[in-house]
ZAMARGU-4260 file (C-alpha; in steps of 0.2 Angstrom, whole numbers, plus 5000, padded with zeros to 4 digits):
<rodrens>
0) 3822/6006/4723 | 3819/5997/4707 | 3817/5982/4703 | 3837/5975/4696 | 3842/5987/4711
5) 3835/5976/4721 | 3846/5959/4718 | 3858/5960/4730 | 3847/5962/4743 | 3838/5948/4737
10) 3854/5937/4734 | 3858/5942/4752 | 3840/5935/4759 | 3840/5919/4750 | 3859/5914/4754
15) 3856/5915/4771 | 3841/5903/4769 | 3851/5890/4761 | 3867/5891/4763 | 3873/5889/4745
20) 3877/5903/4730 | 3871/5893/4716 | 3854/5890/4723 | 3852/5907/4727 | 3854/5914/4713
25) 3840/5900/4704 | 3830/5909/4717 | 3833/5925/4714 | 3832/5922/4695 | 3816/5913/4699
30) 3809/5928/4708 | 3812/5942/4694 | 3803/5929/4683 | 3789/5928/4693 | 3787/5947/4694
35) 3785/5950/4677 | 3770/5939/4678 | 3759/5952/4688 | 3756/5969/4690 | 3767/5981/4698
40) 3763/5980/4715 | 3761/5995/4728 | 3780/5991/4737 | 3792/5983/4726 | 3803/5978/4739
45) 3791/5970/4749 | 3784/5960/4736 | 3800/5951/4729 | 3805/5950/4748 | 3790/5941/4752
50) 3792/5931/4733 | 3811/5926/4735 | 3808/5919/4755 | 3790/5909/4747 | 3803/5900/4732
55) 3817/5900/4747 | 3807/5890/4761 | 3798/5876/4745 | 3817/5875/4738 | 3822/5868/4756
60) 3810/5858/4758 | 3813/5847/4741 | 3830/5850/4750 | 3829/5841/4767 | 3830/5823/4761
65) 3845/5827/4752 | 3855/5838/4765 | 3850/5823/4777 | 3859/5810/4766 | 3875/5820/4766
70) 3890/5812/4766 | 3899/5819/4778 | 3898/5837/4789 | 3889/5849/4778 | 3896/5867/4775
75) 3889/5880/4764 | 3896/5885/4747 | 3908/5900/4754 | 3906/5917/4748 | 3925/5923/4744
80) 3933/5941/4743 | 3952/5945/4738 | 3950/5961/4747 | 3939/5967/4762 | 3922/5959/4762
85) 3906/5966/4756 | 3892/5971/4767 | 3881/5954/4763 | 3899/5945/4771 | 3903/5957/4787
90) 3888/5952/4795 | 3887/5938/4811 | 3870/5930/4800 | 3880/5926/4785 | 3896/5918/4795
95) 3899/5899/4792 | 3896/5894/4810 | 3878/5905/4809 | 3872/5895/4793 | 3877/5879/4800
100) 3867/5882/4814 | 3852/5888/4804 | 3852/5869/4796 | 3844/5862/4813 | 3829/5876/4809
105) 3813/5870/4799 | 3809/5881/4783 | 3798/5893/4791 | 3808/5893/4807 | 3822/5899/4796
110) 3812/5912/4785 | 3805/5919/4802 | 3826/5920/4810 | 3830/5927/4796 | 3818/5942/4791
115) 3817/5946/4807 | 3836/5945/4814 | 3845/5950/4802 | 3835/5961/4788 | 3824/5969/4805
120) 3805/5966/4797 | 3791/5970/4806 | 3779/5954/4812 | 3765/5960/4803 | 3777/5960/4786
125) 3783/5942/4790 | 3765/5936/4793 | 3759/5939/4776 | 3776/5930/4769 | 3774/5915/4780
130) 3756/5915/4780 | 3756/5914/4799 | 3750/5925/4811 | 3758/5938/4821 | 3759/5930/4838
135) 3764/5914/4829 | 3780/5921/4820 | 3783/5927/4839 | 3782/5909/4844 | 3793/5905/4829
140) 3805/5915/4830 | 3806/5913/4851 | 3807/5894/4848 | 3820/5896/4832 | 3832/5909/4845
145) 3831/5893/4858 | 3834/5878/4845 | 3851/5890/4840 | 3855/5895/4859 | 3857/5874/4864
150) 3873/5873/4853 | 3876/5892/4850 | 3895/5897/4853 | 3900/5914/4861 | 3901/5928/4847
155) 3917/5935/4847 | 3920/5954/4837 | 3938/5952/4830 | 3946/5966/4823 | 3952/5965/4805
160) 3970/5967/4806 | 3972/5956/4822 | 3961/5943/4809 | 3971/5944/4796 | 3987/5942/4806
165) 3981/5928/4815 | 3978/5919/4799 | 3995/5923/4791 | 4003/5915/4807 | 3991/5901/4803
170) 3996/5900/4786 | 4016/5902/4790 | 4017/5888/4802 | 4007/5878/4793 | 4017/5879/4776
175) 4032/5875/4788 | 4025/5860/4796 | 4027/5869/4812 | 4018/5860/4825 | 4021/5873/4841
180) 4017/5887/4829 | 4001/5880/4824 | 3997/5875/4841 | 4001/5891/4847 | 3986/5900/4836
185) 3975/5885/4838 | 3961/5886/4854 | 3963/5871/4866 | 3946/5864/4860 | 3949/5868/4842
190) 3938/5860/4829 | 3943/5855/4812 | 3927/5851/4799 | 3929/5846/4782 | 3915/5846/4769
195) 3921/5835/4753 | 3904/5826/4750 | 3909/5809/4745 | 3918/5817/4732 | 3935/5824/4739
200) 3946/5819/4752 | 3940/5826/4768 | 3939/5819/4785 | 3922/5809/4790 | 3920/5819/4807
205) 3925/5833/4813 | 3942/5834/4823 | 3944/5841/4840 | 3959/5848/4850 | 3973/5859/4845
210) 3987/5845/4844 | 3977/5834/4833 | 3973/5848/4821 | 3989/5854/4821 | 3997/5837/4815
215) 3982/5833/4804 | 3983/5851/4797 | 4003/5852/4793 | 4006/5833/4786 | 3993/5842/4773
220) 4001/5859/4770 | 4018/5851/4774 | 4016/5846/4754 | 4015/5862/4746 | 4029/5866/4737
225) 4033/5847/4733 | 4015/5848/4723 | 4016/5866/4719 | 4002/5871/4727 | 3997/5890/4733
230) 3989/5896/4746 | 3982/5913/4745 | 3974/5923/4759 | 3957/5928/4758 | 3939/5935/4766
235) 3926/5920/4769 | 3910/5922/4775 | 3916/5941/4782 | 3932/5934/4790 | 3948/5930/4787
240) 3955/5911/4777 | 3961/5907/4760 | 3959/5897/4746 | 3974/5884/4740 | 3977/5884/4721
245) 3986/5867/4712 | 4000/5869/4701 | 3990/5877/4685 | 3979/5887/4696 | 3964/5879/4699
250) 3953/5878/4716 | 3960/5865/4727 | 3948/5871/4742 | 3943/5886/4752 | 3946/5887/4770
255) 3936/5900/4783 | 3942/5903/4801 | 3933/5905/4814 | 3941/5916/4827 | 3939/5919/4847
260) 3948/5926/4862 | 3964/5928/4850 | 3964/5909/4845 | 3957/5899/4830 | 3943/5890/4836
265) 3934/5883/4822 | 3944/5878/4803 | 3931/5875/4789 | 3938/5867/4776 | 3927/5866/4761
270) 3932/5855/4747 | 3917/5849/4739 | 3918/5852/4721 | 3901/5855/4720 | 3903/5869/4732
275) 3916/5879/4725 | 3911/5879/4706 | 3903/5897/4708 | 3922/5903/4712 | 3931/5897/4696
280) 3937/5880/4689 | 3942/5868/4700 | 3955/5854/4703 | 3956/5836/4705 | 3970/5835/4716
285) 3960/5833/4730 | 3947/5820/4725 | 3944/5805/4728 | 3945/5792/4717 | 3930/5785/4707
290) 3930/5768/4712 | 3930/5773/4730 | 3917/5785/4727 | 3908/5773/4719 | 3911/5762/4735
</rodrens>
């Protein structure tokens, strides 16, 4: 495998170790610099493996004081597809709930989960990236499955179509202001979570049972038509949501659904413009004003 060959793999590694497109692609960019510094090594692939998760974990790091001071529930920067999802999306590792949870993990911790769970390396190939040893990365990665297991939910395989179908229900009743419709596709102990920032209008915690989500959810797509705004089904993360347009087109928000048992469980709604600027140009309809982001 040559070297540009190599990039989506790359990409695919550093998302999942922050959580955010633009970043990953710095890093990966960063890497491919830093390869043109030294020799060619013996294993190309190991080598910007072991390059991208070494700029990955410092990149966190210089991170954590500014993901702690987040206003608001953090979300990562969703990876969108029209169609069906790529590979990088269809896998459990990359789906929002997943990279939410590998934000309670330390930078190793994470670097450890991640080469080992989902790309399937060897503990003698993640030693010499994290510069442990190899019954330490066991210890890491045994300590890292039990910091995810506390708050882990039940994974749930869901078919596409039945996905799909699900959200279109989701997307008709909401559009309609139907309150038993939504209801009816919403889990009992259904969790809305809104990531704006500080910068758009989201909700400060998250919000919990199927009847407040359902009102909370309808008063806002209730508005639709009255402010032109479009709501298109799409793939997030690997399963199924969609993206709401304003009036000339531009990204309101993206919202990913989490689904279990034949119900909606989780509703990510990511309206950070910060988050969403890798998709396209966004909108200010949902924003908040400035003095009361100022505030």
């Amino acid at each position: 495998m040559t070297v540009p060959e190599l990039r989506p793999l790359l990409f695919s590694i550093a998302y999942r170790m922050l959580g955010s497109v633009a970043e990953a692609e710095d890093v990966v960019q960063e890497a491919f610099l830093r390869r043109t510094t030294v020799e060619a090594p013996d294993n190309e692939r190991a080598f910007m493996i072991a390059v991208t998760i070494r700029i990955a974990i410092d990149v966190l790091r210089s991170a954590r004081v500014r993901r702690e001071a987040y206003v608001g529930s953090w979300l990562p920067e969703p990876l969108v597809e029209a169609e069906a999802p790529r590979r990088v999306e269809e896998e459990e590792s990359v789906s929002i709930a997943m990279l939410v949870l590998l934000e309670r993990l330390t930078p190793v911790e994470r670097a450890v989960f991640v080469l080992r769970e989902s790309f399937d390396l060897d503990y003698g190939a993640i030693a010499g990236i994290v510069d442990r040893g190899e019954d330490n990365c066991r210890q890491i990665l045994s300590r890292a499955r039990r910091r995810l297991e506390e708050d882990a939910r039940p994974r749930f395989d869901v078919d596409p179509a039945e996905g799909r179908a699900l959200a279109e229900r989701f997307l008709a009743a909401a559009r309609e202001g139907d309150l038993d419709g939504l209801v009816s596709v919403l889990a009992a102990d259904v969790a809305l979570v809104g990531d704006g920032g500080g910068k758009a209008r989201s909700i400060a915690r998250p919000m919990v049972g199927a009847a407040a989500v359902a009102r909370a959810l309808s008063s806002f797509y209730g508005q639709v038509e009255r402010r032109g705004v479009t709501l298109e089904p799409v793939w997030v993360n690997g399963a199924p949501g969609f993206r709401t347009l304003d009036a000339d087109g531009l990204l309101v928000n993206v919202v990913g659904l989490e689904i279990a048992e034949g119900r909606i469980a989780r509703v990510y709604s990511m309206l950070n413009p910060d988050k969403l600027g890798h998709l396209g140009p966004t909108s200010t309809l949902g924003l908040r004003p400035a003095i009361e982001r100022s505030s």
